[in-house]
C-alpha positions in Angstrom: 22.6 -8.9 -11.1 19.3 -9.3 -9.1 19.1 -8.3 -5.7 21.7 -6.1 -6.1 20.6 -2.8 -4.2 20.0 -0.2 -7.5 17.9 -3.6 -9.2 15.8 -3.4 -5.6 15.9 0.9 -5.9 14.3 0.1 -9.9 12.2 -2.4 -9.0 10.4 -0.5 -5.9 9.3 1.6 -8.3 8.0 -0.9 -11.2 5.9 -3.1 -8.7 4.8 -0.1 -6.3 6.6 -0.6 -2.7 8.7 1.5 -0.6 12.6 0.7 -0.3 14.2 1.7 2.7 18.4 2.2 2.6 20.2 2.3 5.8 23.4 4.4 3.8 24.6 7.7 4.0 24.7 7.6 0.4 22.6 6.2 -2.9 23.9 5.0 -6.3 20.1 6.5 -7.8 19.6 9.5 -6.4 16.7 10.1 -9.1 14.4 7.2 -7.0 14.5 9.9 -3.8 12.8 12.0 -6.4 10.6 9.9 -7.5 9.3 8.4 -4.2 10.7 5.0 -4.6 12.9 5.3 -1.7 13.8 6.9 1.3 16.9 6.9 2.9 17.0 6.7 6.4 21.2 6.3 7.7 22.0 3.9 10.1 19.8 5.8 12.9 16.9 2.9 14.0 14.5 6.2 14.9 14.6 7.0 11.2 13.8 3.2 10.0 10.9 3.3 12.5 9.9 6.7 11.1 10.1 5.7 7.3 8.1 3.1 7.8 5.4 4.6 9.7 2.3 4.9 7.6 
């Protein structure tokens, strides 16, 4: 189903941007690898700091 959160994990990927998750946890753990995400928690500091450039 699109817009579900591991179709927004592929598709970061596929069209080149950065998806940020706010879990503890991740369904793809092979997009962390691969740059397509970073997981930040809950914490706003680590939002703020993922999306720094």
């Amino acid at each position: 189903m699109a817009g579900t959160r591991p179709e927004i994990i592929r598709l970061s990927r596929v069209i080149g941007f950065l998806a940020v998750t706010l879990g503890e946890s991740i369904e793809r753990p092979e997009a962390l690898d691969a740059g397509g995400i970073v997981m930040t928690g809950p914490d706003p500091a680590g939002v703020v700091e993922a999306v720094r450039p």
